[in-house]
N, C-alpha and C positions, 0 to 999 in steps of 0.2 A: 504494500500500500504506500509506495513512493510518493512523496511532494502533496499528501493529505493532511500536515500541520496544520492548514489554515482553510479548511475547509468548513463549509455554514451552510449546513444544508436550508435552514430558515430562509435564504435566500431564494428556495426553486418554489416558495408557498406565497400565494396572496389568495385576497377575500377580493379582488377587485376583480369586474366581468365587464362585459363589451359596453353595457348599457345605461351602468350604474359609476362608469369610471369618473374622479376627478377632472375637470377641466383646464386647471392652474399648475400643470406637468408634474414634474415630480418631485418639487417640494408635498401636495397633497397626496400624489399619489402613493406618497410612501404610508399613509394614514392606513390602506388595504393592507399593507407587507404584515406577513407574522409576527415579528419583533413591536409593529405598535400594537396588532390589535391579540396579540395573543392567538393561543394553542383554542382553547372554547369557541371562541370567535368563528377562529376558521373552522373548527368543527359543524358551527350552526348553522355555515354557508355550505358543505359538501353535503350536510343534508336536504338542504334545499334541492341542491344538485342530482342527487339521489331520488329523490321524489320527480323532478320534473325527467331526468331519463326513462324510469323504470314507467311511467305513465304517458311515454310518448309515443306517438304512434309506430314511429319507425322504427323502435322494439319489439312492439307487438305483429309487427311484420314478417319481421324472420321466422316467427311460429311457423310460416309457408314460403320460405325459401329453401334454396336446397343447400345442403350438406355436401354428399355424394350424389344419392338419388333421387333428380327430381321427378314431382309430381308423384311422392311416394305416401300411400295409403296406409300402410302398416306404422301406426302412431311408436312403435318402439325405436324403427329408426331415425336418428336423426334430424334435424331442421338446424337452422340457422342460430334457431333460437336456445334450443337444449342444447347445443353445441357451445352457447358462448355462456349460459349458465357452468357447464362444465369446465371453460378454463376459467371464468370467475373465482369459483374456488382454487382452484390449481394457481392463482395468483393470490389469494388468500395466506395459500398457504407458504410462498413463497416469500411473503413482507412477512411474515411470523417467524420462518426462518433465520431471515437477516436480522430482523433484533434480537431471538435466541443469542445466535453467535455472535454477534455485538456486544452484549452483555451492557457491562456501564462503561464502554468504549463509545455508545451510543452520543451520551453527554457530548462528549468532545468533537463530534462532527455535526454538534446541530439535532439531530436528531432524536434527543431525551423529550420522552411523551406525544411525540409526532407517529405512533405507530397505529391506533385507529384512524387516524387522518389519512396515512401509507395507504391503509386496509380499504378504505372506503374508496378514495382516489385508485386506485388499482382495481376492485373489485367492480367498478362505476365505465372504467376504461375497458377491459376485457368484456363487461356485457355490450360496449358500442363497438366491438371493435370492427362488428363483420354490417355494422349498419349502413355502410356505400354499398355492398355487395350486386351489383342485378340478379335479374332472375340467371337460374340455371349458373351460376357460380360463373368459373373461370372461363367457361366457355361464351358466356353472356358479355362477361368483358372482353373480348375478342371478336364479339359479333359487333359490338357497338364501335370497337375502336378500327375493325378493318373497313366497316359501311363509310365512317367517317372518312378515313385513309381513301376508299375509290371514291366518293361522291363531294366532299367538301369544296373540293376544290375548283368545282365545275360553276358552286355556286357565283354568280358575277364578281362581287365585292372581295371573291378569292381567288378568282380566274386569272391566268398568265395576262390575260388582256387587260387588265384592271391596273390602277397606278402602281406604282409599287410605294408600299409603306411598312414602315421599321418592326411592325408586330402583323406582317401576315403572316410570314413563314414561321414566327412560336406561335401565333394561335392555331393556326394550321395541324403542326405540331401537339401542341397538346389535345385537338380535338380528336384526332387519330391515337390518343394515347388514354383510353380511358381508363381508369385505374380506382377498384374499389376503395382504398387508401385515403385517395383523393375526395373523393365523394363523399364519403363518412365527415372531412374537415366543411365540405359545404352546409352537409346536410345539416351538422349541429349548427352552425353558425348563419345560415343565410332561409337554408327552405322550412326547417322547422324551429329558430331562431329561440333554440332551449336559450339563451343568456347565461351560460355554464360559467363557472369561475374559469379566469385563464388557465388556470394550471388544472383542472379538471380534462378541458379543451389540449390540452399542452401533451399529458397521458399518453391521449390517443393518436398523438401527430405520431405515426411511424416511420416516415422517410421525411427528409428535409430538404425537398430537391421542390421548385417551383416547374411543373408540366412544363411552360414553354421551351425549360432549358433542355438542353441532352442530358444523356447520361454521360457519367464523369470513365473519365480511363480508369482500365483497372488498376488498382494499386496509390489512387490519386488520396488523397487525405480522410474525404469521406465516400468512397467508392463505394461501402456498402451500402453508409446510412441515404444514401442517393443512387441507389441501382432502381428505384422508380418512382414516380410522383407520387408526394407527398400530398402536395393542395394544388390548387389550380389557377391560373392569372386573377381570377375573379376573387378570388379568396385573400390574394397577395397580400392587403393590407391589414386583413384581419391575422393574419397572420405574423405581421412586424409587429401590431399591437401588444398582442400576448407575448411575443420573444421580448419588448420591454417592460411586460407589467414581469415576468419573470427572469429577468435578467439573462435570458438565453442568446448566445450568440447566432448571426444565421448560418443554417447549417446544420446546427448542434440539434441533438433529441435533448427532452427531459429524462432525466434519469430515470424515474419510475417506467417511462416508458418500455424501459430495458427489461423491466420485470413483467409487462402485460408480455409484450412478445416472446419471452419463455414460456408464460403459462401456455398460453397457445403452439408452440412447436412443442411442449412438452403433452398438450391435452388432446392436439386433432390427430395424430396419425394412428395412435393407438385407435379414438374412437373412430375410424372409416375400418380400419381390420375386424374392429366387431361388428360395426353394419355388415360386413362381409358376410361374417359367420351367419350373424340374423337373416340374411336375403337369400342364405344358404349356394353362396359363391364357391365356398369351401369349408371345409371340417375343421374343429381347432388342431383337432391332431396333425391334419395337415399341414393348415398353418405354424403348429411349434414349431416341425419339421422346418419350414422355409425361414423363420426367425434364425434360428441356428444357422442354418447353411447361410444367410445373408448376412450375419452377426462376423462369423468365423471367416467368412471371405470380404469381410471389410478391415477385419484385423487378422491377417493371418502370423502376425508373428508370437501374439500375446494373447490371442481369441480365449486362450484353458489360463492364464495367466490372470489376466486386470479383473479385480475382484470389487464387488457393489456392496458397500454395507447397507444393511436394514436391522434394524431388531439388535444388534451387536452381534449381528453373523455377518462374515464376509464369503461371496461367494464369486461363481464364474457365470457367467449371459447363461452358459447352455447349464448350468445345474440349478438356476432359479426357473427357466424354462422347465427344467423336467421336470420338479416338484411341484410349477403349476399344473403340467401335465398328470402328474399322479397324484394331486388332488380332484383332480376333476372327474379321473376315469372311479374315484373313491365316490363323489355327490351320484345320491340314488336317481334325484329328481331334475333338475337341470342341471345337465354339467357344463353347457353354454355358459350360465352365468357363473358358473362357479370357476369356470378358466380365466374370463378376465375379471372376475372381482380378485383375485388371487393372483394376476399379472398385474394388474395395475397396483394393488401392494406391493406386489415387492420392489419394482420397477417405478415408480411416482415419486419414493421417497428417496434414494438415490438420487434423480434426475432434480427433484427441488432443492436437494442440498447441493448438488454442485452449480444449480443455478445460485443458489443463494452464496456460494463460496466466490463465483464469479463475480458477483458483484461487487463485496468487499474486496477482492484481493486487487479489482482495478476501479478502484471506491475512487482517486482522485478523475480518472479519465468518464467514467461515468456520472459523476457529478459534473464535470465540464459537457454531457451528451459528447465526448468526442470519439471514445471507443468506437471501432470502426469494424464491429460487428456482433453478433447474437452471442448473446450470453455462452449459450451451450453450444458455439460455433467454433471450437478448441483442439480439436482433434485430439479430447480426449477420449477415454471409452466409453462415459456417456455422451459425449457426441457422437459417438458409432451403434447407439442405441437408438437416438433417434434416427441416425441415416436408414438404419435396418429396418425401421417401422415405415419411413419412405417409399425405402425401394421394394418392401414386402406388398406395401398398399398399389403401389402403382404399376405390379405384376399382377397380384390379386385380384386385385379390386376393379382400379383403374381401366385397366387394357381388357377388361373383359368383355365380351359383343352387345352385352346387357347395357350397360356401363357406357359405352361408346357409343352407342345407338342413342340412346335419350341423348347426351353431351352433343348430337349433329341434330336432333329435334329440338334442344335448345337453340343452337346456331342460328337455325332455319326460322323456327319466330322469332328470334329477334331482330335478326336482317330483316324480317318479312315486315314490321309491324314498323320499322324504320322505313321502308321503301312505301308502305301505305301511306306515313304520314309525309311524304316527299314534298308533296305539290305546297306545305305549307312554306318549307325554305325554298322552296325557288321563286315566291314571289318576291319582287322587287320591295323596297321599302317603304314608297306610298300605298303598295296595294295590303302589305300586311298594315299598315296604321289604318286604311279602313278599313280592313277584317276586323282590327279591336275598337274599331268605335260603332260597331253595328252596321257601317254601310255592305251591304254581301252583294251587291249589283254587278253580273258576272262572274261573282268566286263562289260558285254553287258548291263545289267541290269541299271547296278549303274553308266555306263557311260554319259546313257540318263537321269538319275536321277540329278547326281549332273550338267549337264548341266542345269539344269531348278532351280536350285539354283540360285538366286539375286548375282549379281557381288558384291555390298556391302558387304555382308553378310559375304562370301568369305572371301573377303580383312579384316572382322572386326575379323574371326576366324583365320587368318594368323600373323595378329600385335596382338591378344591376346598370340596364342602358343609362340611368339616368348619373350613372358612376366612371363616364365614358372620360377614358385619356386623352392628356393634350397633343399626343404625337400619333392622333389615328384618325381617321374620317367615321362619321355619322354613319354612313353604309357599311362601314369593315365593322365597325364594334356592334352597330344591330345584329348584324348576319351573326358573330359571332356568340351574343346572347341569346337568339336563336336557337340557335345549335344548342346551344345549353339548356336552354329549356325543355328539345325533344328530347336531350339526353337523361336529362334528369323526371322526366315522364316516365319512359320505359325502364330505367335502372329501380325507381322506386316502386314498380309494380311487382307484384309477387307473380310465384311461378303460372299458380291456376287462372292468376289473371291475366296473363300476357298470352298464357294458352287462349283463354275465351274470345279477348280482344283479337287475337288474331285470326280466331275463326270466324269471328263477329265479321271483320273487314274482310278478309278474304272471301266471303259468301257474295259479299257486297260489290266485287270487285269482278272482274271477268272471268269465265268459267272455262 
């Protein structure tokens, strides 16, 4: 824990939010910092925090997003939602952790009696973390971001023929790059405008890279924390805000954030291997067998070697494996569940304590957000626990014709329901301002179209144009608020709904 002398963690905490902030900079603004208003204080505000997530719509959505499988009927599988209940705790358990082994070392970096505050702000982050996601998961974002990629550019105010100006080619750029990550930073902040504390908002930020830009070289400073968009141009200044209400540099994550992002590499690969078993893909037995073989050919020098404590036993991947194994073939009644309640024991605690040991042992570069990658990304042997669960899931699971099949019927609506709503971005800028003041004379089409646009949405594309920069034209930032609004349409509709919608249009549409 090198060059941590003089570290404060009271620094990464305020009670100050987008809406409620001081005026008179930061002489007042320091009235929000932890050190004036106290540990209770900020407590009284994460609650509030807590309440307005947990009762926000876009939580209650993920109940019907997909996990693995979408459009999946069998309530034991999976959703968006029980998945991010699942690493809530897994991030619970990992801020309990790091003050365990902290002891009263805690004091001296700040952080004495900040650990319900940790709990809360962590547990708060990990339930938002999959809330940008679109439907049908990663294949959804790759429908939205390659439609954008061939068709954006066709739009006039993006066309080769068009002037050139200094922000076509990043918004271009970032519209072809849609990134659940991102979405999540709008969604709290602009479409359903929770007023989170910054450092609430801060959590969740996972990558620190603004869309328009590229991706950095490998190897570049923060190559990791910038291998994909973080927020998006439109978010831009909401974003400076929060890096000064908490002293974050740009660039840099919040620490805690380091520990939402563990919970989750530590909680989803495990859970897709038991939807596996659940959907009946493959047997557990089968399954140990491929742990093992996957475990021991990611380490083969040390595979019977590197040993996991649990319980004050130290043991080896494949003898925790087989003992799950021969307790299950032991349960009378389910031995499904009894293989991975008895995997995820012996295996959770392990992987949270070395996430937890990660944290502290590079406590000064994580308190700067500058560590320059995932906790459990060490190439230790619980990082080759997780790789295993990986590569076991995306043999398994993944590449199966089940599995693949729905991920190309996701593609396909959401391309589809993007190409329905076309006719709205290619009209010109006068013809959409009167589509939104009621004149529909000749946009028969588009009339019925942007009626079935989310009143939100609307309102969120109206306070954006009206946020337009001084080095771009009236037509280039429309169009591009535009775009954002059909993005942000389709990304926040659930699976069953984008399935309906696009049967709805497609009926409607030539046969």
């Amino acid at each position: 824990m090198s060059g941590t002398d003089t570290l404060d963690f009271t620094a990464r905490f305020s009670r100050e939010r987008p809406y409620n902030r001081p005026r008179g900079g930061d002489v007042e603004r320091a009235g929000y910092s932890l050190q004036a208003s106290g540990i209770a204080a900020l407590e009284d505000q994460l609650e509030s925090d807590r309440g307005r997530i947990i009762n926000s719509a876009a939580v209650r959505r993920l109940q019907q997003k997909t996990q693995v499988f979408p459009l999946e009927h069998n309530a034991a599988v999976r959703s968006r939602l029980t998945h991010s209940l699942e690493v809530q705790q897994t991030g619970r358990f990992i801020v309990r952790t790091i003050f365990r082994k902290l002891g009263d070392r805690a004091e001296h970096y700040g952080l004495k009696g900040l650990e319900r505050a940790m709990e809360s702000l962590v547990e708060m982050a990990c339930l938002m973390h999959d809330i940008g996601n679109p439907p049908f998961g990663h294949f959804g974002e790759a429908a939205i971001s390659r439609w954008f990629e061939a068709h954006a550019r066709a739009l006039v105010p993006f066309s080769d023929a068009a002037a050139p100006e200094v922000l076509r080619e990043p918004l271009l750029r970032e519209l072809a790059s849609f990134e659940g990550n991102a979405q999540a930073i709008r969604l709290l902040s602009r479409l359903q405008k929770l007023n989170l504390t910054y450092v609430q908002s801060a959590v969740v930020l996972k990558y620190t890279r603004v869309a328009t830009e590229g991706r950095p070289a490998a190897g570049a400073a923060f190559s990791y924390l910038q291998k994909k968009p973080g927020y998006y141009y439109s978010e831009r200044e909401f974003v400076e805000q929060m890096q000064r209400a908490l002293g974050m540099e740009p660039g840099c994550r919040h620490p805690l954030a380091y520990i939402m992002e563990a919970a989750d590499d530590i909680s989803y690969c495990l859970a897709d291997l038991e939807d596996g078993v659940d959907k009946g893909l493959m047997s557990f037995s089968v399954l140990a067998d491929a742990l093992k073989a996957a475990y021991a050919k990611a380490r083969p020098e040390d595979a019977d070697q590197a040993r996991f404590r649990n319980f004050g036993d130290a043991k080896s991947f494949a003898q925790l494996v087989d003992e799950v194994l021969e307790r299950a073939h032991r349960e009378p009644i389910n031995k499904d569940h009894e293989f991975f309640v008895s995997l995820r024991v012996k295996l959770i605690h392990p992987l949270v304590n070395h996430a937890a040991e990660a944290f502290i042992a590079h406590l000064g570069e994580v308190f700067q957000g500058r560590l320059n990658r995932a906790l459990l990304e060490d190439g230790s042997p619980c990082h080759s626990v997780i790789e295993t669960f990986k590569t076991v899931a995306l043999e398994q699971v993944f590449s199966v014709p089940e599995v693949e099949t729905l991920e190309l019927q996701g593609y396909r609506i959401i391309s589809g329901l993007l190409e329905h709503y076309r006719p709205l971005l290619e009209l010109d800028l006068d013809a959409f301002d009167r589509l939104r003041s009621g004149t529909s004379k000749g946009l028969l089409i588009e009339s019925r179209l942007f009626k079935r646009l989310p009143a939100k949405h609307v309102k969120a594309y109206e306070s954006m144009r009206a946020e337009q920069p001084d080095d771009t034209s009236a037509e280039l930032w429309e169009c591009y608020c535009r775009c954002r609004l059909l993005q942000d349409m389709v990304s926040g509709m659930t699976d069953q709904f984008a399935l309906d919608e696009f049967r709805t249009l497609s009926v409607m549409g030539p046969l």
